[in-house]
C-alpha positions in Angstrom: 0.0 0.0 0.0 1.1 3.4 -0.5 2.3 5.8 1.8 1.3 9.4 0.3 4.5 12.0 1.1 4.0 15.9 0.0 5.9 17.1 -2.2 8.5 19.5 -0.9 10.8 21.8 -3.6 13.7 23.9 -2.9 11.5 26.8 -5.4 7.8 26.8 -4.7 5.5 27.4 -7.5 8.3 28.6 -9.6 8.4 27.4 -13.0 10.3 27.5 -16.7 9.0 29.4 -19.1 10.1 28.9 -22.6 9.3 31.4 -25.6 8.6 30.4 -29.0 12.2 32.0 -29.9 13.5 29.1 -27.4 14.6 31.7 -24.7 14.0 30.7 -21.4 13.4 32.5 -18.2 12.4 31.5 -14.8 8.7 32.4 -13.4 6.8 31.9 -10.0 3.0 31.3 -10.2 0.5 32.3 -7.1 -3.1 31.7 -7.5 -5.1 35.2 -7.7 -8.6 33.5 -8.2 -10.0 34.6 -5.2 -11.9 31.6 -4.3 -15.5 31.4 -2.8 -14.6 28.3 -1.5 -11.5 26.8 -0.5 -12.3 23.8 -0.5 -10.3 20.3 0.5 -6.4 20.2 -0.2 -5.2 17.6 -2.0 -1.8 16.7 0.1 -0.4 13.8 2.0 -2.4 14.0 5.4 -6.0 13.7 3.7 -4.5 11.0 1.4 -3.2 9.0 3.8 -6.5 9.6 6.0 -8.8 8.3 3.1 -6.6 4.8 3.3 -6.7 4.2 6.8 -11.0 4.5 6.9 -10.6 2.1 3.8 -7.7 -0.2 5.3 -8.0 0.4 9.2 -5.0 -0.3 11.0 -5.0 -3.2 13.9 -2.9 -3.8 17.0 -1.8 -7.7 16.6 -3.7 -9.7 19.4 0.0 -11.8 19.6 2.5 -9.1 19.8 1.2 -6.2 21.8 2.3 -2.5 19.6 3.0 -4.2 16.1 0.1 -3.3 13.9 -1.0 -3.9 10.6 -3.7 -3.9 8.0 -5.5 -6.2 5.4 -5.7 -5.3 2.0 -6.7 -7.3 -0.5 -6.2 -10.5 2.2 -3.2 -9.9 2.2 -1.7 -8.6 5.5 0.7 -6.0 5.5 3.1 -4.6 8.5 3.2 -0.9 9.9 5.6 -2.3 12.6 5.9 -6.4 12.2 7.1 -8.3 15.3 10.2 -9.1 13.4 10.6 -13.1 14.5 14.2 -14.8 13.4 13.5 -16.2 9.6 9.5 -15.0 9.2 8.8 -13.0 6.1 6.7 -10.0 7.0 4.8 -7.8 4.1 5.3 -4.5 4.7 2.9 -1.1 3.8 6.2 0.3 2.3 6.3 0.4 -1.4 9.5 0.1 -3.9 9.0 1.0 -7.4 4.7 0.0 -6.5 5.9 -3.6 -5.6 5.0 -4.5 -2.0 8.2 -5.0 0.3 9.2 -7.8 2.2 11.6 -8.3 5.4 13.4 -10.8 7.4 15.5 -10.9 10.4 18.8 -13.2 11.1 20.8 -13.2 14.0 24.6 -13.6 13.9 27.5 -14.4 16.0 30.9 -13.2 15.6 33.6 -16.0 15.8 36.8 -14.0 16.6 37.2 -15.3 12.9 38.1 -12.4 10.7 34.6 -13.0 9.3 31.9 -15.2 10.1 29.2 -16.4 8.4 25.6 -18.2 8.6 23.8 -19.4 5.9 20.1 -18.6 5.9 18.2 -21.5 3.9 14.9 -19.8 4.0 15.9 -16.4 2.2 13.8 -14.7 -1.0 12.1 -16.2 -3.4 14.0 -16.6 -6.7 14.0 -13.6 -8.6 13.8 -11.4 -5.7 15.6 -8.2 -5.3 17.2 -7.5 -2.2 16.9 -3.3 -1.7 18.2 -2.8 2.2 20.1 -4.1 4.6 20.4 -3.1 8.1 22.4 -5.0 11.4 22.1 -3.4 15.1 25.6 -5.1 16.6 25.4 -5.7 20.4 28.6 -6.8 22.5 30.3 -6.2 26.1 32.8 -3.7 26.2 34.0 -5.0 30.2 30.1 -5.0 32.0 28.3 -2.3 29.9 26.0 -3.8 27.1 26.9 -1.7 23.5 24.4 -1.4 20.6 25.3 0.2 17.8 24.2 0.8 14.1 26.3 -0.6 11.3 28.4 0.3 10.4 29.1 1.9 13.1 33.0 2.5 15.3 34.0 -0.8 15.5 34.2 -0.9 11.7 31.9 -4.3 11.9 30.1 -4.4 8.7 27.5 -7.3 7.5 27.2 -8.0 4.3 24.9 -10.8 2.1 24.8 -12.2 -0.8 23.0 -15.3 -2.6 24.5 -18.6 -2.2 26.6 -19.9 -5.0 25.4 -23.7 -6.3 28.8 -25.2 -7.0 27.1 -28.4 -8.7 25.6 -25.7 -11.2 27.9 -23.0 -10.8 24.6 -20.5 -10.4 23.2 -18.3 -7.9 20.5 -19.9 -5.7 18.3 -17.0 -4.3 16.4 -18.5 -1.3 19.5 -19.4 -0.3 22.0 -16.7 1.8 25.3 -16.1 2.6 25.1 -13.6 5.3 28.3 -12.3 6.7 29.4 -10.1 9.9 32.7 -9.0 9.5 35.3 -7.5 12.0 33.1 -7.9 15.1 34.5 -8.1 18.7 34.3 -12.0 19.5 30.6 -13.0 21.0 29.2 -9.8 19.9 26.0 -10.7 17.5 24.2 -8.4 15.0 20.6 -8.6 14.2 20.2 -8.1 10.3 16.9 -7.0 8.6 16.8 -7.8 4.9 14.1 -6.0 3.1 13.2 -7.2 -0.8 10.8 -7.3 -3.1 9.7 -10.4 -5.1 10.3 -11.1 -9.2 
């Protein structure tokens, strides 16, 4: 479903005019037709009210403060309870396909890298469009959380699986990496797609 956004411009209501000649110059337009009625603006809060009193959003009756909303039976996430390895649709929109998101949890190694390999990853076809990782470790008693990448230069990375009987990619199947992690720390990775 759509989230509507208003428009906003560095130069309000200016526009370029162009002459018959081809010169050009640079106008701003303001309305001067002294309306009887205003009438209803057409921007993003009415918009966006009109879809909620068609799709009404619900609290889930599982995980208290994760809502969402049914549209054509399919359910879709304002805030999905984000469960290791469950696909989620999302409201959010890329290029009008709906979007899609998964969490994996990893565990850094003290390797120089460590990896998991997720067996339940997008559908073939699918385009993976973000990728996000909170890291959490001990730094002596105090817990750290931090966004990645982030100061301790950890950085996750994924990518599909590559079939060595074929020698091709195999989408539902991940490589997901965390990379330069303090030993035990782990990283929570969201990976938001949209299907082929």
């Amino acid at each position: 479903m759509i989230s509507f956004e208003d428009r906003v411009s560095a130069y309000p209501n200016r526009y370029l005019m162009i002459a018959e000649d081809g010169s050009t110059s640079y106008v701003v337009l303001e309305r001067a037709d002294e309306p009887l009625v205003a009438g209803t603006p057409l921007n993003a809060e009415n918009l966006n009210s009109i879809v909620e009193n068609i799709f009404p959003v619900t609290e889930s009756s599982t995980w208290r403060g994760c809502y969402f909303r049914t549209v054509n039976g399919e359910t879709e996430w304002l805030n999905p309870p984000m469960a290791e390895l469950i696909e989620y649709r999302t409201v959010e929109r890329y290029r009008y396909q709906p979007v899609y998101v998964k969490r994996v949890t990893l565990t850094a190694s003290g390797r120089e890298d460590s990896s998991d390999w997720v067996t339940d990853g997008p559908p073939v076809g699918s385009k993976i469009i973000s990728l996000s990782a909170v890291l959490r470790y001990m730094d002596g008693s105090k817990e750290i959380t931090e966004n990645l990448p982030g100061k301790t230069g950890a950085i996750v990375q994924v990518q599909p699986f590559m079939s060595s009987m074929f020698g091709e990619e195999d989408y539902p199947n991940l490589d997901v990496f965390l990379m330069n992690a303090p030993t035990g720390a782990t990283a929570e990775v969201e990976i938001k797609y949209v299907k082929g």
